[in-house]
C-alpha positions in Angstrom: 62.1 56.9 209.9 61.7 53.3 210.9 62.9 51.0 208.0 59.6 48.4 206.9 61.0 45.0 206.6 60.6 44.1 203.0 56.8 42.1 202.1 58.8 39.8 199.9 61.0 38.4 202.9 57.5 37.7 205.2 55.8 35.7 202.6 58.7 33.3 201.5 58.9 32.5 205.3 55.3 32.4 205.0 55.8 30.1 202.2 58.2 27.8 203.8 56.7 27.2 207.5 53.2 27.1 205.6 54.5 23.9 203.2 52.5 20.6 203.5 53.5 17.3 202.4 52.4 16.2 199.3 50.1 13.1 199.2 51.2 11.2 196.4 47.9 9.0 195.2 48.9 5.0 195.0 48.3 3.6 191.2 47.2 1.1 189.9 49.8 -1.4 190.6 50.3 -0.8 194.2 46.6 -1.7 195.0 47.4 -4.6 193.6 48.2 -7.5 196.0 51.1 -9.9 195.4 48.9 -12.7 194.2 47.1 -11.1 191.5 50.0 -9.5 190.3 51.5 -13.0 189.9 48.7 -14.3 188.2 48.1 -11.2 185.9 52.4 -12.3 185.5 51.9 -15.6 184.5 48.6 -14.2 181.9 51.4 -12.1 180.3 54.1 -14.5 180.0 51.5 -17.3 179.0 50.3 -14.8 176.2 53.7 -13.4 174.6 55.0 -16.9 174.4 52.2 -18.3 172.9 52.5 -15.8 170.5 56.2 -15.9 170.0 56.3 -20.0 170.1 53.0 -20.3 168.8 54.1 -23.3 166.1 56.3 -25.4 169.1 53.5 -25.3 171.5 51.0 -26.4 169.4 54.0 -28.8 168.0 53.8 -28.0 164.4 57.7 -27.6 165.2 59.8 -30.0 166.8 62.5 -28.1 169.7 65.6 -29.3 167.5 67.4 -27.9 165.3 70.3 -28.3 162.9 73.6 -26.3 161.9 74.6 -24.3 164.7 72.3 -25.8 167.5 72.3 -29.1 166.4 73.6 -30.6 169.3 69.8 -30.6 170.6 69.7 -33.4 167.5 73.1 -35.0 167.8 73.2 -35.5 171.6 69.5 -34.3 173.1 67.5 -37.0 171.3 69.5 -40.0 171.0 70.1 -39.3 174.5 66.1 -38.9 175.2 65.4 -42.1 173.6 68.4 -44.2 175.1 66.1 -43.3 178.5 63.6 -44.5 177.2 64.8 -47.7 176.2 66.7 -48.1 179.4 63.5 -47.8 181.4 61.6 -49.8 179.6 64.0 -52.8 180.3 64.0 -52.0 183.5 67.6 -50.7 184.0 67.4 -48.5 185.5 70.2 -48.6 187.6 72.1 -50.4 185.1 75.7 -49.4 183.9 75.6 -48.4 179.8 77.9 -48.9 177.5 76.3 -47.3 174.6 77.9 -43.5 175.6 81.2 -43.3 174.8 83.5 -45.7 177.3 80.3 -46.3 179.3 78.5 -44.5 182.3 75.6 -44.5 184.9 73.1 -43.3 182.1 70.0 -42.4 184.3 71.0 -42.0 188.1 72.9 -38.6 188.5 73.4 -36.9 191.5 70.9 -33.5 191.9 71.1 -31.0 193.7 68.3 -29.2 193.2 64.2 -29.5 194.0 63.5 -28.7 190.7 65.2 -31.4 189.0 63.7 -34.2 191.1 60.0 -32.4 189.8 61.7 -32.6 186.1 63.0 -36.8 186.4 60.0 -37.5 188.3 57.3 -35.6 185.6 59.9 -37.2 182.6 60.0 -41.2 184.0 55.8 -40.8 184.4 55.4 -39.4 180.7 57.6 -41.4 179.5 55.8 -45.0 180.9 52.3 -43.8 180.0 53.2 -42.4 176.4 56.5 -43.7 175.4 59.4 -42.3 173.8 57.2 -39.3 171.9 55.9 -37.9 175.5 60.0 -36.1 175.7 59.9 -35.1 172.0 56.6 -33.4 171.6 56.6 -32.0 174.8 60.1 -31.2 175.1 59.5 -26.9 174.4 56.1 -27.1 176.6 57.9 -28.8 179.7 61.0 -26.0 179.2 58.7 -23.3 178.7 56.7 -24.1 181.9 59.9 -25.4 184.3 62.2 -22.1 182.4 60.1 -19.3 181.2 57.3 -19.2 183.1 59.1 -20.2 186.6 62.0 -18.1 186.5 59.6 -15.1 185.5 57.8 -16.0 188.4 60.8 -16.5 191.2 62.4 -13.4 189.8 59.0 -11.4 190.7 59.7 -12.6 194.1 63.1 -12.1 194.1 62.1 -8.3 193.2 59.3 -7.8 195.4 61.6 -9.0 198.5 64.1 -6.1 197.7 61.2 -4.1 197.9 60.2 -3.2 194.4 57.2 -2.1 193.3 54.8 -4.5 191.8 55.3 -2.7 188.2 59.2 -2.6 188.1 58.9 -6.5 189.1 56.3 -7.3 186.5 58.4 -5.5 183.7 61.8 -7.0 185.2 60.3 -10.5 185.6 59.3 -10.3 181.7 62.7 -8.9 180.7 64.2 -12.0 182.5 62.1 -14.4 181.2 62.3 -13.5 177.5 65.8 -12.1 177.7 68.3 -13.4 174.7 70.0 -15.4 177.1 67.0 -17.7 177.5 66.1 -18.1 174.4 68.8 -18.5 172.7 70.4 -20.9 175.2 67.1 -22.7 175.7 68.2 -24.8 172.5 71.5 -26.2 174.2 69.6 -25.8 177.5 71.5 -23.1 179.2 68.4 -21.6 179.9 68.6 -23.4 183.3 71.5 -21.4 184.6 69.4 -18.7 184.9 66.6 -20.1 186.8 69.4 -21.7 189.3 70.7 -18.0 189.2 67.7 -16.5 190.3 66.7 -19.2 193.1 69.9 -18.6 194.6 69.8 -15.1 194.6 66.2 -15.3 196.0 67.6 -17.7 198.6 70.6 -15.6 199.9 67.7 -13.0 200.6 65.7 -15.6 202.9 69.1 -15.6 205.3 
């Protein structure tokens, strides 16, 4: 008697040569395109930090603070208004001798194109408003230049590794509000991380 070849065998062959790939249907997020995703990015940021800094954007709070972050106090606003008062004399490229042994008090060498958008937006507020433009403003200028930039250049940064637009979103938020930044936003450290994430960003434009 011929011996049937078991049923069992012929259909998981069946099974296998049979198999189709599985079309995986796109969501939400990757329909989006890169520019509404940064603008639905900046809505989000905009919105949890006005809620979160609600009473220093609307400057029912001053950005400075006492016991352990008082240096934004000690140093930060003496500092501030020292600029001030230099630039209204006209000194600008004066030498001070109000800072310890003395120094060039304005001109400092930078190295970066956001810090020439920082002195430039600073010397015009200063001139038109005075001396209150860098004290009321001071957590709305860091918030914009800090928060809101380096969760933008980091969804960049994300998308040119290839990320999807969700895990950039959520990682650009995570970055933005991290306790790094704002914690350190009070002695300013906050920076680093913007300078961190341009020249990561840049290394990936090689």
């Amino acid at each position: 008697m011929k011996r049937e070849k078991s049923k069992y065998k012929t259909k998981k062959q069946a099974r296998i040569t049979d198999d189709k790939p599985i079309n995986i249907e796109s969501t939400y997020w990757d329909k989006l395109s890169d520019k509404k995703s940064i603008v639905f990015l900046i809505i989000l940021v905009t919105g949890i930090g006005t809620i979160a800094f609600f009473k220093y954007l609307t400057t029912e709070y001053l950005f400075f603070f006492k016991d352990i972050g008082s240096d934004s106090i000690n140093q930060n606003y003496p500092s501030q208004v020292h600029i001030y008062n230099i630039m209204r004399e006209g000194l600008t490229n004066k030498w001070s001798f109000y800072p310890g042994m003395g120094r060039s008090y304005v001109i400092n060498l930078l190295v970066e194109p956001l810090s020439w958008i920082q002195l430039l937006e600073s010397r015009l507020g200063m001139s038109v408003i005075g001396q209150d433009y860098m004290i009321y403003s001071k957590f709305i200028r860091l918030f914009i230049y800090q928060f809101l930039l380096t969760g933008i250049l980091f969804y960049t940064y994300l998308r040119t590794l290839s990320f999807s637009n969700f895990v950039s979103v959520i990682g650009s938020i995570s970055i933005a509000f991290s306790g790094y930044m704002v914690l350190g936003s009070s002695w300013g450290f906050s920076g680093h991380v913007f300078k961190a994430v341009f020249l990561l960003f840049s290394f990936e434009q090689l």
